[in-house]
C-alpha positions in Angstrom: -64.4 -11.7 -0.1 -66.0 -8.6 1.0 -64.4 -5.4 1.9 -66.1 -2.8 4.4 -64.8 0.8 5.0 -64.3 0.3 8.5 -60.7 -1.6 8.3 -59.3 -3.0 11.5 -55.8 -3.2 11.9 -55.1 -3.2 15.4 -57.0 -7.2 16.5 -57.6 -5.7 19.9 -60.3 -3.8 18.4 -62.5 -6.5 16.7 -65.6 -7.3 18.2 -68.3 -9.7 17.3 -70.2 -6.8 15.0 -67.6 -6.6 13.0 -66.3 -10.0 12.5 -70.1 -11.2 11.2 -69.9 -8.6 8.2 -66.0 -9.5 8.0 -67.2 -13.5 7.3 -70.5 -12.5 5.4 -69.6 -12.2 1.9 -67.0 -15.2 2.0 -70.3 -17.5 3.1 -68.7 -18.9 5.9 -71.6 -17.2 7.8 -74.5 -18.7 5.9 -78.1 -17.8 8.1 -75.7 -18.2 11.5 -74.7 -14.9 13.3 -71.5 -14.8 15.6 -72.9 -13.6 19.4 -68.9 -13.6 20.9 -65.6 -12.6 19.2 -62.7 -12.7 21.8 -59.6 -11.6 21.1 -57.3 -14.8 22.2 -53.8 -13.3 21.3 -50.8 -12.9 19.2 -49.1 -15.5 17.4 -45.7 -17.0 15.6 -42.5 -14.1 15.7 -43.7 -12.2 12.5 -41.2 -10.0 11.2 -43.1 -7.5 8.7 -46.2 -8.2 10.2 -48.4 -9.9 13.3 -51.0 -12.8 13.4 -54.3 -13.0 16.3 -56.0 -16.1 17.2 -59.9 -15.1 17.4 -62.2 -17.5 19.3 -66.2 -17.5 17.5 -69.0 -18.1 19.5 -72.2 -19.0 17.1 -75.9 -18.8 17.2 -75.8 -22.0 14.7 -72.2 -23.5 15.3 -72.6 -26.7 12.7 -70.1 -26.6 10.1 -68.8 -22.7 11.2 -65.2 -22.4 12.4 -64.8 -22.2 15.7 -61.5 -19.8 15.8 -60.2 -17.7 12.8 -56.6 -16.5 12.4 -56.6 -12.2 11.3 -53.1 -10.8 10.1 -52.3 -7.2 10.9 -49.4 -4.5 10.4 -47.1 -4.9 12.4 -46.7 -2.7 15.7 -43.3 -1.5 15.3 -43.2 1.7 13.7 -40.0 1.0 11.1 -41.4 -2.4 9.9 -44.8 -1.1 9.3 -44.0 2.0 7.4 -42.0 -0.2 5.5 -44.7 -2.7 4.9 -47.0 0.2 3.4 -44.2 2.2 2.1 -42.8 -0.9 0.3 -45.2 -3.5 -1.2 -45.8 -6.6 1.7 -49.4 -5.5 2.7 -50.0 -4.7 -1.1 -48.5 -7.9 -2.3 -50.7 -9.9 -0.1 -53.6 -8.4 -0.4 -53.3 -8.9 -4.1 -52.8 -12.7 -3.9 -55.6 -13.8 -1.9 -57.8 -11.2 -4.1 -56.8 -11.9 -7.5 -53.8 -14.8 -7.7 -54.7 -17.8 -5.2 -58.0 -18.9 -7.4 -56.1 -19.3 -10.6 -53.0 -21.6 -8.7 -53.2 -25.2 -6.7 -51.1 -24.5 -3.6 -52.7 -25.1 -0.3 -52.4 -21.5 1.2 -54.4 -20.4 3.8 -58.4 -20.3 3.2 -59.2 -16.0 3.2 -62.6 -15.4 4.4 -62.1 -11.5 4.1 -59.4 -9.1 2.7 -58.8 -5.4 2.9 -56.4 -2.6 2.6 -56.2 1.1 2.3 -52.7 2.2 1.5 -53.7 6.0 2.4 -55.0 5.3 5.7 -52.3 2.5 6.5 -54.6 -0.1 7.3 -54.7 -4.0 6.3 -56.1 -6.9 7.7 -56.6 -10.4 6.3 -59.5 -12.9 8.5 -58.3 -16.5 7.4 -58.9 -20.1 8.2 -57.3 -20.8 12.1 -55.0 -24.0 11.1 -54.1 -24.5 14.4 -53.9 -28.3 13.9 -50.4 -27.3 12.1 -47.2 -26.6 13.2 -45.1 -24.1 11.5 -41.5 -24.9 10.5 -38.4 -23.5 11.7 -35.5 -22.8 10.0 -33.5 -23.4 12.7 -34.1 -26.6 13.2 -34.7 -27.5 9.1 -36.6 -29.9 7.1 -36.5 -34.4 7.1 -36.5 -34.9 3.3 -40.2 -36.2 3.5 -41.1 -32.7 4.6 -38.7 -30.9 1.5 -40.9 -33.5 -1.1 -43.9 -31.7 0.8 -42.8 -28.1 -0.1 -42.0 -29.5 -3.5 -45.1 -31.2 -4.2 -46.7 -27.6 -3.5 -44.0 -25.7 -5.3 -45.1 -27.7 -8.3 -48.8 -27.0 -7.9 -47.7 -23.3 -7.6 -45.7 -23.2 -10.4 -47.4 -25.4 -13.2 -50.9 -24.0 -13.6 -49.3 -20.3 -15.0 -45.7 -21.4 -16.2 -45.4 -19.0 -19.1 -48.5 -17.1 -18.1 -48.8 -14.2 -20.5 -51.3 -12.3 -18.2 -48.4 -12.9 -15.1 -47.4 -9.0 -15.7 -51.0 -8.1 -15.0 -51.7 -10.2 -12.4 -49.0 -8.4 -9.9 -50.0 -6.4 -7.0 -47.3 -3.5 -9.0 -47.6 -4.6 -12.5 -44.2 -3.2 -14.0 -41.7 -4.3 -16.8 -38.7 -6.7 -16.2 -36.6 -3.3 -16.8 -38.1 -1.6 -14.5 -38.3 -4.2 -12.3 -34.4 -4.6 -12.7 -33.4 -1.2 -11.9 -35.2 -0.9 -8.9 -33.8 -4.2 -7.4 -30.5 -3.0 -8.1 -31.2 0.3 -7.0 -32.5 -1.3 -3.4 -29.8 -3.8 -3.2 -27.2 -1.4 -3.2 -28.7 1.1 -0.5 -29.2 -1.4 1.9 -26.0 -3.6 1.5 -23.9 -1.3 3.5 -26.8 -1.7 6.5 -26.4 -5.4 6.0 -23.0 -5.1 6.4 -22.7 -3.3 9.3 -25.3 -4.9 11.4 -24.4 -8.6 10.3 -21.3 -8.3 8.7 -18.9 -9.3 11.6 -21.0 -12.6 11.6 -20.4 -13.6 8.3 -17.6 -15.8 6.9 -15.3 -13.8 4.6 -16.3 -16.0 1.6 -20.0 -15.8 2.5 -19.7 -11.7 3.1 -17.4 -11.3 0.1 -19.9 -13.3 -2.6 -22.4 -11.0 -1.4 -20.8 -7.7 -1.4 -19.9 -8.7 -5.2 -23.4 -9.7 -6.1 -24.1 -5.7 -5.9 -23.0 -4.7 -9.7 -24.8 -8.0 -11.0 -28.5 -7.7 -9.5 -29.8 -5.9 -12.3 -28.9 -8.4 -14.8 -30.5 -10.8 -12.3 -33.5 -9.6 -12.2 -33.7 -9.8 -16.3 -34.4 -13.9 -15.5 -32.4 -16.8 -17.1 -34.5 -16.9 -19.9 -36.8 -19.7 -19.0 -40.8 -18.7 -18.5 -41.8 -17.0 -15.9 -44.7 -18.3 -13.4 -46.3 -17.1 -9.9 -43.5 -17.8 -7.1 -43.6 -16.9 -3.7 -40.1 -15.3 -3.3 -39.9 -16.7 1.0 -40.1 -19.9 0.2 -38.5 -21.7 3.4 -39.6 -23.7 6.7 -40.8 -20.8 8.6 -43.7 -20.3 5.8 -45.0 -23.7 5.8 -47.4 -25.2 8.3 -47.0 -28.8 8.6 -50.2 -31.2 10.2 -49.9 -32.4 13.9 -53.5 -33.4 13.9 -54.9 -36.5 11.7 -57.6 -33.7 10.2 -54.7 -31.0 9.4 -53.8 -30.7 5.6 -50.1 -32.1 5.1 -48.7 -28.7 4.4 -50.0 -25.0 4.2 -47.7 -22.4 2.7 -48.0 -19.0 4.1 -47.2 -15.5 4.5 -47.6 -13.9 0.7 -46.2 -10.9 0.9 -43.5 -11.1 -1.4 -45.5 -13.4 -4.6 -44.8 -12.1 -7.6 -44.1 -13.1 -11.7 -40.7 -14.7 -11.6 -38.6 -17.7 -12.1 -39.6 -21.2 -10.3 -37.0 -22.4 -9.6 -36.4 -18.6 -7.3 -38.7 -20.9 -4.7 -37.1 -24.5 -5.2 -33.2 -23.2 -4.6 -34.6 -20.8 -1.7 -36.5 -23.8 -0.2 -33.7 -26.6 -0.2 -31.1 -24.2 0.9 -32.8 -22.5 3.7 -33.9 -25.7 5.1 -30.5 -27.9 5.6 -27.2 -27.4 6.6 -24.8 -27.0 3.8 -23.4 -30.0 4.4 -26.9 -31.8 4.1 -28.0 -29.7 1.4 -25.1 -30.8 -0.7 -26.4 -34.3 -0.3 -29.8 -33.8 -1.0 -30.0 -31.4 -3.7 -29.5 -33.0 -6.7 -32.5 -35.3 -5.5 -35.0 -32.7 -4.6 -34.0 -31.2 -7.8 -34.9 -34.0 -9.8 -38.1 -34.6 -8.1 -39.3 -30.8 -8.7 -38.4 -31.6 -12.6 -40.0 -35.0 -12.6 -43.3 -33.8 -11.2 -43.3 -30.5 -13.2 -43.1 -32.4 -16.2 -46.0 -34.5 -15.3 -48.0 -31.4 -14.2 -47.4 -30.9 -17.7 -44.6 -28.3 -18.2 -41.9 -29.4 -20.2 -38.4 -28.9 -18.4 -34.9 -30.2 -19.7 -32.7 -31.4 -17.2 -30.2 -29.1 -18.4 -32.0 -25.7 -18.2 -33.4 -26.9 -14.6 -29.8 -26.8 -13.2 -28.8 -24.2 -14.8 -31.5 -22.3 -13.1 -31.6 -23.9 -10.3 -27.5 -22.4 -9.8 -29.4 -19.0 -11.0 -32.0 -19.0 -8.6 -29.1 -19.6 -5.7 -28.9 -16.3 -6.0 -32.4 -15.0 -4.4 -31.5 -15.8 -1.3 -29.1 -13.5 -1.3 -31.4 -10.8 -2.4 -33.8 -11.8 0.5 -31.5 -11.9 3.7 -29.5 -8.1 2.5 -33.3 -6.5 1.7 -35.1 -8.1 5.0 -32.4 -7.4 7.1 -33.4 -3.7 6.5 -36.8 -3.9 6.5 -37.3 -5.8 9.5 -38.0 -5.2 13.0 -34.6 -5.9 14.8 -34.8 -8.6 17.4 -32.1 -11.0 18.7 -34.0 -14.1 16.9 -34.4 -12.3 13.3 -30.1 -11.4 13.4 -29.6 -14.8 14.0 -31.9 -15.8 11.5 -30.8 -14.0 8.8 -27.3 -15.0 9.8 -28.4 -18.2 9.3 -29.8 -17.1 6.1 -27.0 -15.3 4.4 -24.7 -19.1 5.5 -26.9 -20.8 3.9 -27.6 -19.0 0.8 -23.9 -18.0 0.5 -22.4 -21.3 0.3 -24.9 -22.6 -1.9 -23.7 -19.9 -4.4 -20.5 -20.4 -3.9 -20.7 -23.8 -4.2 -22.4 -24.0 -7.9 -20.2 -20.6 -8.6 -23.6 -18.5 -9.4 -22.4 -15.4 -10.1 -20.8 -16.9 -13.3 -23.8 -17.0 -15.1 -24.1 -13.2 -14.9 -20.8 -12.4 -16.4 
């Protein structure tokens, strides 16, 4: 993955010049030279950022992609001073650079990556899986498609569970005090936003378990005690890209902006939660559990039954991390309140159901 000093960030801009040297040092090029790039438009709902669909025209088409996916900052002004200010660009940029080599998950092929923090500019070129469809969280997962996310949550999670380089590997490398105090710190600024904007929504039980979450988030962020490993911290149906063609990889997980050190199961109890009612999810979970255990263990990382639930009630909690902090961050449209109306149900219940915020008192 190359980087040149001329960073596109706005996908209305890139032309054919620029897309060859974009593509050359990843070798998708080879000896073949791109004559046409068109610009084909915008696509999914991003929230912190926005995706293009680029059509290739080649000299020497055999075996070259015909369309490429680029992802971009986003266009509105709060989300994408946020994305710089805060760490999504950075955070993504760092995995495909320095973190998706050393893990198994099917993530999106990256055929070039840049940033420049100063400037504000980011812009990822990646494989077009257009023969995918992404999930919604709407409409949730069958179960076959929650053993799909698991099977990749595993071959996330096993190849650096307990990874003593993890610290050094983040896009921010920091300590899990400092870490810790600036969750809490962000948790608490925003929570009165969160309230205000989506707090009439809310149950009383669901608003109430997060409002009381606020004086515990620091000792959250200190872990359970179980190793840490790579997890991707949004973890749910609208991040996965399942096939619809015969030739389409079972399932893609995308959008790394938030993957970080940090506790597995963070990803498994974010996953089943966010992608079943609570009524469904109460039926499923203790299944799903299981099978993450089963097939961690045969990844070869050794995982009581015990300490797996006991984190999995721990990791309940992210979610309600997730929904106060994007809430804030995100640009406001009708779709993303519902969503992360949607969200905070979800996640609330399942806290309240395995009473999470016991294990921090």
């Amino acid at each position: 993955m190359g980087e040149i000093l001329d960073i596109r960030s706005d996908p209305t801009t890139i032309d054919a010049a620029w897309m060859n040297q974009a593509l050359e040092a990843s070798g998708v090029r080879g000896e073949a030279t791109i004559t046409q790039c068109t610009f084909e438009g915008f696509v999914g709902t991003g929230q912190t950022g926005c995706n293009a669909r680029f059509s290739l025209t080649w000299d020497d088409p055999s075996g070259r992609p015909p369309t490429v996916m680029g992802k971009f900052p986003s266009f509105d002004a709060t989300a994408r001073a946020t994305g710089f200010g805060g760490s999504a660009y950075v955070t993504e940029h760092n995995f495909y650079t320095r973190i998706a080599h050393t893990v198994k998950i099917r993530a999106p092929k990256c055929y070039h990556a840049a940033l420049n923090l100063e400037a504000q500019e980011f812009c990822l070129i990646m494989e077009d899986l257009s023969g995918s469809e992404q999930g919604d969280q709407f409409v949730g997962l069958t179960m076959a498609e929650a053993e799909l996310a698991i099977d990749q949550a595993v071959l996330l999670h096993a190849p650096r569970w307990g990874d003593p380089t993890l610290a050094q590997s983040g896009a921010n490398p920091s300590t899990p005090e400092e870490r810790s105090m600036q969750l809490a710190m962000i948790y608490g600024l925003l929570l009165p936003a969160f309230i205000e904007r989506l707090g009439s929504r809310l149950e009383l039980p669901i608003r109430q378990v997060i409002e009381d979450f606020a004086p515990m988030v620091g000792a959250w962020a200190l872990g359970s005690g179980s190793p840490l490993t790579v997890a991707h911290y949004d973890f749910r149906p609208d991040n996965f890209l399942f096939a619809r063609s015969p030739d389409a990889p079972p399932l893609v997980v995308v959008d790394w902006q938030t993957a970080n050190e940090g506790l597995g199961m963070v990803d498994v109890a974010y996953m089943i939660a966010g992608s079943f009612s609570p009524e469904r999810r109460r039926e499923v979970e203790q299944q799903l559990v299981d099978s993450y255990r089963s097939k961690l263990n045969a990844a070869g990382v050794t995982y009581d039954e015990a300490t797996c639930w006991r984190d999995y009630r721990f990791g309940a909690l992210w979610g309600l991390i997730i929904t106060v902090l994007a809430t804030s961050m995100a640009a406001r449209t009708e779709r993303g309140d519902d969503l992360f109306v949607t969200m905070a149900t979800q996640y609330g219940h399942l806290c309240l159901d395995h009473d999470s915020l016991s294990l921090l008192k």
